[in-house]
N, CA, C and O of each residue as an XYZ file, in Angstrom:
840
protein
N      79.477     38.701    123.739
C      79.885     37.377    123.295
C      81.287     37.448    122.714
O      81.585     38.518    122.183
N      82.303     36.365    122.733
C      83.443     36.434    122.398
C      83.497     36.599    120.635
O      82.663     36.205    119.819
N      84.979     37.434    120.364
C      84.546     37.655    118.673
C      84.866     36.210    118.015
O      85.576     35.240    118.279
N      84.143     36.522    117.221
C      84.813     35.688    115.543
C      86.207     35.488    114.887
O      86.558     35.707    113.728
N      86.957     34.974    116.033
C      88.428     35.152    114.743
C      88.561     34.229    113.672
O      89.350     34.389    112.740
N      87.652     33.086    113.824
C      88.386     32.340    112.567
C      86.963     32.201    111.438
O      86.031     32.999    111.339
N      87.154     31.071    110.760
C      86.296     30.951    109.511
C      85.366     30.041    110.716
O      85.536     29.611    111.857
N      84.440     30.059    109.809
C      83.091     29.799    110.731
C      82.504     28.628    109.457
O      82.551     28.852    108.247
N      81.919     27.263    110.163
C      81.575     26.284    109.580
C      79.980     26.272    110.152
O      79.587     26.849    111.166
N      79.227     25.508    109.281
C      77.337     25.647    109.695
C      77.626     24.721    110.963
O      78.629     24.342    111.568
N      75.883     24.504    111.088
C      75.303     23.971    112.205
C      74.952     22.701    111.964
O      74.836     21.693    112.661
N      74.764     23.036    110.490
C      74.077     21.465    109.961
C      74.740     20.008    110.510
O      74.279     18.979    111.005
N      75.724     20.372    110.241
C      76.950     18.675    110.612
C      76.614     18.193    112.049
O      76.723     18.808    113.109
N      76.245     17.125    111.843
C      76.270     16.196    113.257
C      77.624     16.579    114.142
O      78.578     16.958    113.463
N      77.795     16.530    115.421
C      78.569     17.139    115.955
C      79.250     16.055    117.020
O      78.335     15.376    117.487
N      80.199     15.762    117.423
C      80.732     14.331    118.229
C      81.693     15.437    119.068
O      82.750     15.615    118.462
N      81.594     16.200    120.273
C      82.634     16.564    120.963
C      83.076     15.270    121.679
O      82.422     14.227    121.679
N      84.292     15.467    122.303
C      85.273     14.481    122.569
C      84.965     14.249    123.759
O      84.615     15.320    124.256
N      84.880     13.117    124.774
C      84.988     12.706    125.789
C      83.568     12.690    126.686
O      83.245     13.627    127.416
N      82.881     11.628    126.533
C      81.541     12.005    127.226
C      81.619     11.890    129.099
O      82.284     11.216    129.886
N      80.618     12.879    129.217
C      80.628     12.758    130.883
C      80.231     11.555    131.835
O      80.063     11.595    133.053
N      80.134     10.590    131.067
C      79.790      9.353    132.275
C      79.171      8.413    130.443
O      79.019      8.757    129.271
N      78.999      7.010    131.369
C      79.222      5.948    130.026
C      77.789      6.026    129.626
O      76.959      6.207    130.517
N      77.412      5.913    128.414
C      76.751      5.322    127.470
C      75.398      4.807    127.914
O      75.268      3.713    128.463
N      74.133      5.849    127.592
C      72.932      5.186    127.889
C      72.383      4.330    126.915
O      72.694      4.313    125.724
N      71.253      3.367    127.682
C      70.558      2.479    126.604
C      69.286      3.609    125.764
O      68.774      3.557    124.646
N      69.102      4.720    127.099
C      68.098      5.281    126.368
C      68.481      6.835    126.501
O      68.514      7.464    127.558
N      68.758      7.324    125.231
C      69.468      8.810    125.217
C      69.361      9.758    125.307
O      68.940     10.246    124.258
N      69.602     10.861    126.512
C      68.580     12.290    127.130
C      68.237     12.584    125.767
O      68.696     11.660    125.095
N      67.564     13.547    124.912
C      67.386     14.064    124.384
C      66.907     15.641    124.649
O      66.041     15.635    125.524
N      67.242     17.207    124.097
C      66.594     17.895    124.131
C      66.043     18.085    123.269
O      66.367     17.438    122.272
N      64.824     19.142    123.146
C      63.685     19.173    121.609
C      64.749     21.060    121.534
O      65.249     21.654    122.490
N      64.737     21.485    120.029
C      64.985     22.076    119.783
C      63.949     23.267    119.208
O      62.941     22.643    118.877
N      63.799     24.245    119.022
C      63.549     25.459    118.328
C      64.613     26.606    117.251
O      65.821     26.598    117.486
N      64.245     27.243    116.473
C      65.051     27.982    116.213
C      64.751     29.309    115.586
O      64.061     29.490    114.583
N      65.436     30.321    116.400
C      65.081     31.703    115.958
C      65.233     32.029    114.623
O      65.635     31.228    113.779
N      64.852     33.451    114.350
C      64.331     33.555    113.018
C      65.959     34.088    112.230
O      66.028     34.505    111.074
N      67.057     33.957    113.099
C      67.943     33.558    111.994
C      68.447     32.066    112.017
O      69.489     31.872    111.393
N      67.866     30.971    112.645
C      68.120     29.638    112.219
C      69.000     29.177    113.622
O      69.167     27.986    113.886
N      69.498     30.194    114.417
C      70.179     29.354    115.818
C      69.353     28.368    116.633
O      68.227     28.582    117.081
N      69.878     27.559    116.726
C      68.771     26.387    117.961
C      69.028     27.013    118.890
O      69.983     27.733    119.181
N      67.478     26.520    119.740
C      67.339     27.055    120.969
C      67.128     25.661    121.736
O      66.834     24.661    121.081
N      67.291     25.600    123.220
C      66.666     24.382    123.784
C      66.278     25.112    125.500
O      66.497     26.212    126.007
N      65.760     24.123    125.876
C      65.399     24.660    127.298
C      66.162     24.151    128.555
O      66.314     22.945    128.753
N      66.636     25.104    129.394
C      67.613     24.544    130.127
C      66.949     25.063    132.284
O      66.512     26.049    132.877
N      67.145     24.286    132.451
C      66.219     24.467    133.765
C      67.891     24.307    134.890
O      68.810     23.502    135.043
N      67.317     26.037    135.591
C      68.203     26.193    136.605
C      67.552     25.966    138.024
O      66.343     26.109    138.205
N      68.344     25.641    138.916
C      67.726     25.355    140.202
C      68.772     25.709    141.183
O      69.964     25.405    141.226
N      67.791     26.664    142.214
C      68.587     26.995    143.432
C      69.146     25.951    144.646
O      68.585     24.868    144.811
N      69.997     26.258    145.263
C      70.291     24.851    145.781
C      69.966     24.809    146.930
O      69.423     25.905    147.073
N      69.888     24.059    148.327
C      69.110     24.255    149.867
C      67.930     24.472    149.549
O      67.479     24.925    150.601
N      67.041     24.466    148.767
C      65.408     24.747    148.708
C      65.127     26.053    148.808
O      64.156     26.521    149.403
N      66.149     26.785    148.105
C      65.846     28.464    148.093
C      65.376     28.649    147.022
O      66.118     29.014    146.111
N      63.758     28.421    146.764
C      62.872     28.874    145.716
C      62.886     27.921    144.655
O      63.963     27.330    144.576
N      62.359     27.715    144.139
C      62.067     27.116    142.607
C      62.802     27.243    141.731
O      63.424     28.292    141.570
N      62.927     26.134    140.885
C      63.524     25.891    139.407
C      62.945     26.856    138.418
O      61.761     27.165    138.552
N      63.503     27.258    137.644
C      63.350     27.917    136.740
C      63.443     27.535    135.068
O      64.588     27.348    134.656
N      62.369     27.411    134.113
C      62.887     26.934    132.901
C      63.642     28.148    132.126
O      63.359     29.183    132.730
N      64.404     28.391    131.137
C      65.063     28.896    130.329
C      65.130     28.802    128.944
O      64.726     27.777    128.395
N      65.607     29.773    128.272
C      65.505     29.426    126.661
C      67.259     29.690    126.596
O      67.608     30.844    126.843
N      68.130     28.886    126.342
C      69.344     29.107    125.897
C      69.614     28.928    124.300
O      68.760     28.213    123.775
N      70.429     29.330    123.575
C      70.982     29.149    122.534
C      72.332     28.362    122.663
O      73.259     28.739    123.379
N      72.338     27.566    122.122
C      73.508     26.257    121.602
C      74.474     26.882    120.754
O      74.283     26.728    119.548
N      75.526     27.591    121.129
C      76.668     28.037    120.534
C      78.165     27.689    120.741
O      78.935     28.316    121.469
N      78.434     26.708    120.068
C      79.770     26.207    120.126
C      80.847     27.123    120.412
O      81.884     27.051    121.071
N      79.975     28.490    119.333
C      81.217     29.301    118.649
C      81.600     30.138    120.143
O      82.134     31.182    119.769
N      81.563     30.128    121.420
C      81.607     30.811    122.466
C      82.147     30.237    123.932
O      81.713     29.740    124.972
N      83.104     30.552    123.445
C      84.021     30.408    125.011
C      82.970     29.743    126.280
O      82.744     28.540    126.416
N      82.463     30.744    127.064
C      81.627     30.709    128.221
C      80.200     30.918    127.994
O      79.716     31.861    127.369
N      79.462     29.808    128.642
C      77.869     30.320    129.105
C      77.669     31.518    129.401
O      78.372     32.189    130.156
N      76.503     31.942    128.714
C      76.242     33.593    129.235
C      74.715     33.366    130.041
O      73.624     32.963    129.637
N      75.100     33.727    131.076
C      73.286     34.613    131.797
C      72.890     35.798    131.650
O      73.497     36.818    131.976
N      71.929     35.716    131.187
C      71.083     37.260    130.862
C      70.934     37.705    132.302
O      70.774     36.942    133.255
N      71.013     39.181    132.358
C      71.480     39.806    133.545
C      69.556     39.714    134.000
O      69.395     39.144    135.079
N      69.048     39.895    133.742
C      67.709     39.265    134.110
C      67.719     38.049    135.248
O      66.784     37.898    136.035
N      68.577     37.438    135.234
C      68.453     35.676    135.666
C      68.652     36.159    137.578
O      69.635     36.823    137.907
N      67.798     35.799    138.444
C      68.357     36.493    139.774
C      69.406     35.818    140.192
O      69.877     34.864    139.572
N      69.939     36.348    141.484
C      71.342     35.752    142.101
C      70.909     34.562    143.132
O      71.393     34.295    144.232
N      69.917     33.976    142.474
C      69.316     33.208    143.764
C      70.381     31.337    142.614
O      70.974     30.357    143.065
N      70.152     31.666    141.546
C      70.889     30.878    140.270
C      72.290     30.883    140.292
O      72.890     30.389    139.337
N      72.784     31.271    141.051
C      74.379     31.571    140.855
C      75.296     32.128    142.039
O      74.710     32.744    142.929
N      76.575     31.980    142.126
C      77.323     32.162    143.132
C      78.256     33.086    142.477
O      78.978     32.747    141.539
N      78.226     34.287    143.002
C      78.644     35.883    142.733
C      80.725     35.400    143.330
O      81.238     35.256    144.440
N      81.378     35.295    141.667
C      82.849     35.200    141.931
C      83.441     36.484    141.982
O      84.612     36.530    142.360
N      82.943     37.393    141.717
C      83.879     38.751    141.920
C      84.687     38.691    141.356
O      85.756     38.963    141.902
N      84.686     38.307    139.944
C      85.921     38.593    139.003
C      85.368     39.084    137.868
O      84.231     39.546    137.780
N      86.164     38.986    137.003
C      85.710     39.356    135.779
C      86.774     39.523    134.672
O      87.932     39.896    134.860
N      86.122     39.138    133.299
C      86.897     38.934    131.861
C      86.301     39.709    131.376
O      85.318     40.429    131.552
N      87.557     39.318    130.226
C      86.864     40.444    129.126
C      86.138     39.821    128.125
O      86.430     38.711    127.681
N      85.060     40.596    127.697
C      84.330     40.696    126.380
C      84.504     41.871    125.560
O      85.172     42.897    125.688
N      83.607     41.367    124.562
C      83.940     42.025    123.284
C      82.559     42.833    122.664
O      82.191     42.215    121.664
N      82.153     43.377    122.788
C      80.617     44.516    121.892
C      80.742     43.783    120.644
O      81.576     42.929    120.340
N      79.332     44.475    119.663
C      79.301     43.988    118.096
C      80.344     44.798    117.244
O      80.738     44.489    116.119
N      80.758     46.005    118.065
C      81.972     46.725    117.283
C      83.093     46.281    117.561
O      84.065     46.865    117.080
N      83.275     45.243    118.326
C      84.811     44.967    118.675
C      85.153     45.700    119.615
O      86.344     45.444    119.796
N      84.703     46.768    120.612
C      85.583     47.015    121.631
C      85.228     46.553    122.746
O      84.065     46.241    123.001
N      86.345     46.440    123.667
C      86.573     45.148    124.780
C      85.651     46.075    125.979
O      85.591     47.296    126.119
N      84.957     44.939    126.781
C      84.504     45.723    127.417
C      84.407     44.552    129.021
O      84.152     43.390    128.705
N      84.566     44.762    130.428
C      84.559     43.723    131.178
C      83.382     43.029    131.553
O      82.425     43.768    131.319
N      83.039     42.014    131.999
C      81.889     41.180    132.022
C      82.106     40.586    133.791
O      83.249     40.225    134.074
N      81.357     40.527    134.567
C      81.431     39.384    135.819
C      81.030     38.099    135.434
O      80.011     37.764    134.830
N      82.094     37.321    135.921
C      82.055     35.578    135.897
C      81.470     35.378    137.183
O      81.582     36.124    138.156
N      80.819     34.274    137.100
C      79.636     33.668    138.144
C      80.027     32.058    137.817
O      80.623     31.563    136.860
N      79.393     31.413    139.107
C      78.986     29.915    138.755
C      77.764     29.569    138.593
O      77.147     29.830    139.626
N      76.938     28.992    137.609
C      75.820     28.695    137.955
C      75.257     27.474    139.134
O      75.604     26.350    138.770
N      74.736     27.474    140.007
C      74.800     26.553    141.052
C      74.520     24.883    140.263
O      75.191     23.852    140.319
N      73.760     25.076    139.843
C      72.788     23.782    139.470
C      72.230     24.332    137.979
O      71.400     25.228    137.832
N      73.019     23.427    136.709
C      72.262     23.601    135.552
C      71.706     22.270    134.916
O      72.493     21.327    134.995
N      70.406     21.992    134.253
C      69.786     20.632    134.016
C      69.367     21.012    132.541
O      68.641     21.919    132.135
N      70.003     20.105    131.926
C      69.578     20.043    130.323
C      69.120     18.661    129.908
O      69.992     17.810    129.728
N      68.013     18.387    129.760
C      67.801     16.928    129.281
C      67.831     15.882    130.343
O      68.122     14.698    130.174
N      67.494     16.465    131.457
C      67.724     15.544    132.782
C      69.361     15.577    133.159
O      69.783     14.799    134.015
N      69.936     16.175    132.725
C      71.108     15.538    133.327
C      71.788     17.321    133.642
O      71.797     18.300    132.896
N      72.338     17.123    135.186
C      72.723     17.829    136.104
C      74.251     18.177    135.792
O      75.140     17.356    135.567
N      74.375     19.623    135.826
C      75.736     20.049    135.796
C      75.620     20.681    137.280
O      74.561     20.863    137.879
N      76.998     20.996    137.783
C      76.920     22.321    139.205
C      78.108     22.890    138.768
O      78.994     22.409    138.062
N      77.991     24.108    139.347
C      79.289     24.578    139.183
C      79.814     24.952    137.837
O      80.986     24.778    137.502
N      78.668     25.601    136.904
C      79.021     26.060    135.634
C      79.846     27.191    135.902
O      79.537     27.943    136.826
N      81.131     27.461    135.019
C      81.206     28.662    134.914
C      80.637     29.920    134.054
O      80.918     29.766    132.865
N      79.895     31.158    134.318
C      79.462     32.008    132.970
C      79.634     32.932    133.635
O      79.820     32.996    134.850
N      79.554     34.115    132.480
C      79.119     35.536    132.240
C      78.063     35.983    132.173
O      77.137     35.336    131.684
N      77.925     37.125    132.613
C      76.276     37.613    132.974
C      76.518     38.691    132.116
O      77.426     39.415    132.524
N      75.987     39.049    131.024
C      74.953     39.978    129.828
C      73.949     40.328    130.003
O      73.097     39.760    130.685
N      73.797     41.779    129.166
C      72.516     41.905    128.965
C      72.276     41.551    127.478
O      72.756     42.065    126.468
N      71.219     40.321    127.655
C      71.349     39.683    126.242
C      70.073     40.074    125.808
O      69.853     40.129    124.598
N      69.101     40.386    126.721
C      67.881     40.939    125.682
C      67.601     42.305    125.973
O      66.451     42.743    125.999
N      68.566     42.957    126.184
C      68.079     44.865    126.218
C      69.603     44.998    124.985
O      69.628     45.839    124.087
N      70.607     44.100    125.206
C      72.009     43.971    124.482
C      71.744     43.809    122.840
O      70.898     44.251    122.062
N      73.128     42.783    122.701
C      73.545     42.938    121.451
C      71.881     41.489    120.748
O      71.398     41.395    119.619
N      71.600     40.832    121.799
C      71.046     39.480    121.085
C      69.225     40.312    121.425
O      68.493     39.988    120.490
N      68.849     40.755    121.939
C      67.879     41.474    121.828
C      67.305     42.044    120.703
O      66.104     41.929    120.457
N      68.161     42.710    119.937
C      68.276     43.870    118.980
C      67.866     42.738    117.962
O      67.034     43.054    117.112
N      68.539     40.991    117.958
C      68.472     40.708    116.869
C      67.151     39.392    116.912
O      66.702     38.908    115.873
N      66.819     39.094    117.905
C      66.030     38.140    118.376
C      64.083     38.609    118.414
O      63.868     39.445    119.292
N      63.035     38.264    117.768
C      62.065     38.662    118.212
C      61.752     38.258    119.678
O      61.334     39.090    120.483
N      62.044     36.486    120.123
C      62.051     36.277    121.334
C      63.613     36.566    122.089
O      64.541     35.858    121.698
N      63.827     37.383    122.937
C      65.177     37.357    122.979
C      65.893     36.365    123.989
O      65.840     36.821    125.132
N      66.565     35.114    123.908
C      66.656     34.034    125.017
C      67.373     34.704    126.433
O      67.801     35.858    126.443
N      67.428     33.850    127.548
C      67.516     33.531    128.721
C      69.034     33.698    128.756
O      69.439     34.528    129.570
N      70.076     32.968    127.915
C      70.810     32.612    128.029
C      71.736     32.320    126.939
O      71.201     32.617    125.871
N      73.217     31.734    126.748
C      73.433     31.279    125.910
C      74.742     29.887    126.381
O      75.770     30.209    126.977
N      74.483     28.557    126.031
C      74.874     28.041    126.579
C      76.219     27.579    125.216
O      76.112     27.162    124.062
N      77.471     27.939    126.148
C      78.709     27.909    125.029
C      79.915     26.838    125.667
O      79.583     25.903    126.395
N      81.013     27.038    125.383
C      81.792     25.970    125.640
C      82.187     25.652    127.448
O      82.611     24.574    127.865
N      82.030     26.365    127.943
C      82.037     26.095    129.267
C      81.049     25.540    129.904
O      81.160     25.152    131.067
N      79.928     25.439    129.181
C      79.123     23.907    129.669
C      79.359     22.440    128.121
O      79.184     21.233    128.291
N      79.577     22.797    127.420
C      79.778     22.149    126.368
C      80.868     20.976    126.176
O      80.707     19.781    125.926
N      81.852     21.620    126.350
C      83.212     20.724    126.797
C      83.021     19.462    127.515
O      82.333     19.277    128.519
N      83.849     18.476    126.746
C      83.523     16.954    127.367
C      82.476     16.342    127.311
O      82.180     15.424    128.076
N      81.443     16.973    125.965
C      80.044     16.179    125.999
C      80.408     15.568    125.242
O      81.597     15.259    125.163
N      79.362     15.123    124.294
C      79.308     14.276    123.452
C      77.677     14.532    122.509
O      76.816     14.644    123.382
N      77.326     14.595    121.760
C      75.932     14.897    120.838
C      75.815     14.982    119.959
O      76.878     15.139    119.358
N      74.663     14.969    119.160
C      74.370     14.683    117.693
C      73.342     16.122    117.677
O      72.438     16.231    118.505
N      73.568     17.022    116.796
C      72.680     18.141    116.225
C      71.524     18.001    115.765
O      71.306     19.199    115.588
N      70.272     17.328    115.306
C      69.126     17.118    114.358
C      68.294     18.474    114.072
O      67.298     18.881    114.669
N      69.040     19.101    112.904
C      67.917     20.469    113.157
C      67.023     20.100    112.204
O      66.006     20.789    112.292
N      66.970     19.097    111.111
C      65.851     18.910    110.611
C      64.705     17.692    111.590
O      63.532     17.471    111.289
N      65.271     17.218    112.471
C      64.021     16.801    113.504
C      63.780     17.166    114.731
O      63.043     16.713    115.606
N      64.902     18.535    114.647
C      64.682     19.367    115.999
C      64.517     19.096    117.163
O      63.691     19.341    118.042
N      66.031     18.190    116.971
C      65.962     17.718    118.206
C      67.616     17.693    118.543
O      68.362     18.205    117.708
N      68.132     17.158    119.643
C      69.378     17.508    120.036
C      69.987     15.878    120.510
O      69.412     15.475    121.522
N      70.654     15.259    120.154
C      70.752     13.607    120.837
C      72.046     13.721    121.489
O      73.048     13.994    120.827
N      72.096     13.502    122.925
C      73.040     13.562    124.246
C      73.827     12.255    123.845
O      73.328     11.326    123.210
N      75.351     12.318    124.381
C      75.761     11.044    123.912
C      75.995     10.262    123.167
O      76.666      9.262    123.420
N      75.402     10.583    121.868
C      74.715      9.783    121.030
C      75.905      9.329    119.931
O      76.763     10.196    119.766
N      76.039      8.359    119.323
C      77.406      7.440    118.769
C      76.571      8.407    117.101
O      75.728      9.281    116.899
N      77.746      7.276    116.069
C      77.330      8.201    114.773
C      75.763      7.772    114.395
O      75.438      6.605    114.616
N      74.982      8.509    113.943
C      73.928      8.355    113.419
C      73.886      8.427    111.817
O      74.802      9.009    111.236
N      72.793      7.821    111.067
C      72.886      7.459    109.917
C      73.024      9.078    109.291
O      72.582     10.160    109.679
N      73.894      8.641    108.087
C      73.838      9.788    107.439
C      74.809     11.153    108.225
O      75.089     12.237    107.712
N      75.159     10.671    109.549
C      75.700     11.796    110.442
C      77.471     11.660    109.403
O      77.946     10.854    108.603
N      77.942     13.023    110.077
C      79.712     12.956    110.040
C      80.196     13.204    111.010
O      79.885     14.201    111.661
N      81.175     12.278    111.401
C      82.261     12.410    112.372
C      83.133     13.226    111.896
O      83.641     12.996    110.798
N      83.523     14.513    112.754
C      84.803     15.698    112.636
C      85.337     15.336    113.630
O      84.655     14.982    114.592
N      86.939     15.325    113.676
C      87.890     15.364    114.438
C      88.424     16.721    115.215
O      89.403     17.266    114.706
N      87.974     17.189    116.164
C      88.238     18.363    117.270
C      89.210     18.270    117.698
O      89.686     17.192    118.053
N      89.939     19.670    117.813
C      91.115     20.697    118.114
C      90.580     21.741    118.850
O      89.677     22.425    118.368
N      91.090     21.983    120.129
C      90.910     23.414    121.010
C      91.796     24.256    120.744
O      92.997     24.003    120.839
N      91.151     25.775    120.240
C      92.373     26.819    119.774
C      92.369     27.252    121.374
O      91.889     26.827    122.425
N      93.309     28.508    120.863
C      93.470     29.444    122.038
C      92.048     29.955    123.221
O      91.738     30.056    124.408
N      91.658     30.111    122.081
C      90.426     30.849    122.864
C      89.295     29.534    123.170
O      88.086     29.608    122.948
N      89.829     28.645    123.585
C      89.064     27.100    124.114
C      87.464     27.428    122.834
O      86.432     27.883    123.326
N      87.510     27.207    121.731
C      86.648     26.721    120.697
C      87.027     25.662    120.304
O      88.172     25.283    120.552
N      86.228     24.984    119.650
C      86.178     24.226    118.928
C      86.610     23.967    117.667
O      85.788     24.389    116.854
N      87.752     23.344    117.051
C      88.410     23.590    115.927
C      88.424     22.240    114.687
O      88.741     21.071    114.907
N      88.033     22.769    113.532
C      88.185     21.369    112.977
C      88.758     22.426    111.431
O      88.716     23.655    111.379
N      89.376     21.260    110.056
C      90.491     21.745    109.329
C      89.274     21.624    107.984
O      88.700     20.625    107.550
N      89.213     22.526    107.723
C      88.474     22.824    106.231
C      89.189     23.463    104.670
O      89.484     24.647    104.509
N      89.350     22.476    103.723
C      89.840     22.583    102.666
C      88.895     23.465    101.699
O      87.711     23.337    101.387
N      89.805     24.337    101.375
C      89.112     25.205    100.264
C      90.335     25.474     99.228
O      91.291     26.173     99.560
N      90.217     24.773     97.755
C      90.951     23.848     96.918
C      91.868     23.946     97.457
O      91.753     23.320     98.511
N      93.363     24.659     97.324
C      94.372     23.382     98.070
C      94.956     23.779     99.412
O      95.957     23.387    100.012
N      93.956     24.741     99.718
C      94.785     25.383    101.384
C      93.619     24.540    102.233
O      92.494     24.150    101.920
N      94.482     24.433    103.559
C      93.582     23.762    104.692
C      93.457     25.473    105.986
O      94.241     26.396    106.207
N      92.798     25.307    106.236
C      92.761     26.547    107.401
C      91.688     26.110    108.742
O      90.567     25.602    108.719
N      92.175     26.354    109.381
C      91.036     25.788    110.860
C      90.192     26.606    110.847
O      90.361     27.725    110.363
N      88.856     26.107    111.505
C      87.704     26.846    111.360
C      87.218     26.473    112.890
O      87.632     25.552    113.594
N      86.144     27.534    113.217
C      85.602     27.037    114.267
C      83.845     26.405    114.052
O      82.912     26.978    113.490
N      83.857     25.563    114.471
C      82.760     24.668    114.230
C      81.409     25.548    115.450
O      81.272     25.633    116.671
N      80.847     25.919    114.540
C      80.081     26.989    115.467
C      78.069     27.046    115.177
O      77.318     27.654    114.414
N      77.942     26.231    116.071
C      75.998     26.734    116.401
C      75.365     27.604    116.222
O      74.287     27.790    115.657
N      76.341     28.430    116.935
C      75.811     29.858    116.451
C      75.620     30.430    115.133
O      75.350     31.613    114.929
N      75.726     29.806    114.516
C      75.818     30.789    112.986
C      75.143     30.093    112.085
O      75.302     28.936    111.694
N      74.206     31.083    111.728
C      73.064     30.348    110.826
C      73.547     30.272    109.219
O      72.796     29.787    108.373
N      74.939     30.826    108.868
C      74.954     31.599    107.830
C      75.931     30.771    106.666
O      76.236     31.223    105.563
N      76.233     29.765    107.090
C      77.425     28.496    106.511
C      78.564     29.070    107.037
O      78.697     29.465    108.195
N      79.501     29.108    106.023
C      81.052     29.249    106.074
C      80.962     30.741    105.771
O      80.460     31.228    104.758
N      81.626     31.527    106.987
C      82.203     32.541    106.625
C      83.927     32.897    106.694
O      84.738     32.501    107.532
N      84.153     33.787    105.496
C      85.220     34.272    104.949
C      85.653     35.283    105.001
O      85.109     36.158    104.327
N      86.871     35.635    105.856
C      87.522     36.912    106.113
C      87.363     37.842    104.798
O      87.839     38.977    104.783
């Protein structure tokens, strides 16, 4: 998974990414959420081969802002994805860089609604680094390369996920900035300095500090 460079903000905050993918339902996908036993949401994300080559598949992904690209657990077969023959770099839990293959996922469905043509990285996320830390270890992890250009509301106290969804009571609207490394960026005051943070799912742990 890509590292941590900046300060890291919770999960809790209602979340408004910028620009939704098509207009405004009367009635709003929703996914139901879970969350592992350090507090990351999980949701279920159903892949499907395309031409009628085999069956859909359900999934357990994790909702992590804090991450560049979707990851597939090297588990997931190639019947899910179109083999690009390239490859980036990643990063281990020690920080050293190590290369990864980028894939497309053919067909990804979250909440009824159809992506193609995801881009991700294929991990080993449950023999890997998310294994080690997960009793269930997920499928997947779905990060800013399916994320980008949505639009949603977080509910981890009704565990649930709202697609689209305008402000909700009690919600906060943050104003988003893409750093370098295409995250998610919003400006957090701690008394009189401002410093960008990345607004991150992944992290069960609040605000962390260099």
């Amino acid at each position: 998974m890509s590292s941590k460079r900046y300060f890291l903000i919770p999960a809790l905050l209602a979340i408004f990414c910028s620009g939704a993918l098509g207009e405004e339902r009367r009635s709003l996908p929703v996914s139901d959420l879970e969350t592992d036993e350090d507090g990351t949401p999980i949701l279920r994300v159903t892949l499907h081969p395309l031409h009628g080559k085999g069956s859909p598949r359900s999934c357990r992904f994790a909702l992590d802002t804090g991450t560049t690209m979707t990851i597939l657990d090297t588990s997931i077969p190639a019947a899910f994805f179109w083999d690009e023959h390239t490859f980036t770099e990643g990063t281990d839990v020690s920080g050293r860089p190590f290369e990864v293959p980028v894939v497309l996922i053919k067909r990804m469905e979250v909440a009824g609604m159809l992506r193609d043509g995801v881009p991700a990285v294929r991990m080993d996320l449950k023999g890997g680094m998310l294994g080690r830390m997960q009793d269930v270890p997920v499928d997947g992890v779905l990060g800013m390369s399916s994320l980008k250009e949505t639009r949603f509301v977080l509910d981890q106290k009704q565990r649930r996920l709202e697609w689209w969804g305008r402000r909700s009571k009690g919600g906060v609207a943050l104003p988003i900035a893409y750093g370098q490394a295409k995250l998610p960026l919003v400006m957090l005051r701690i008394h009189e300095r401002e410093a960008a943070c990345v607004l991150d799912t992944g992290m069960a742990d609040g605000i962390g500090l260099p």
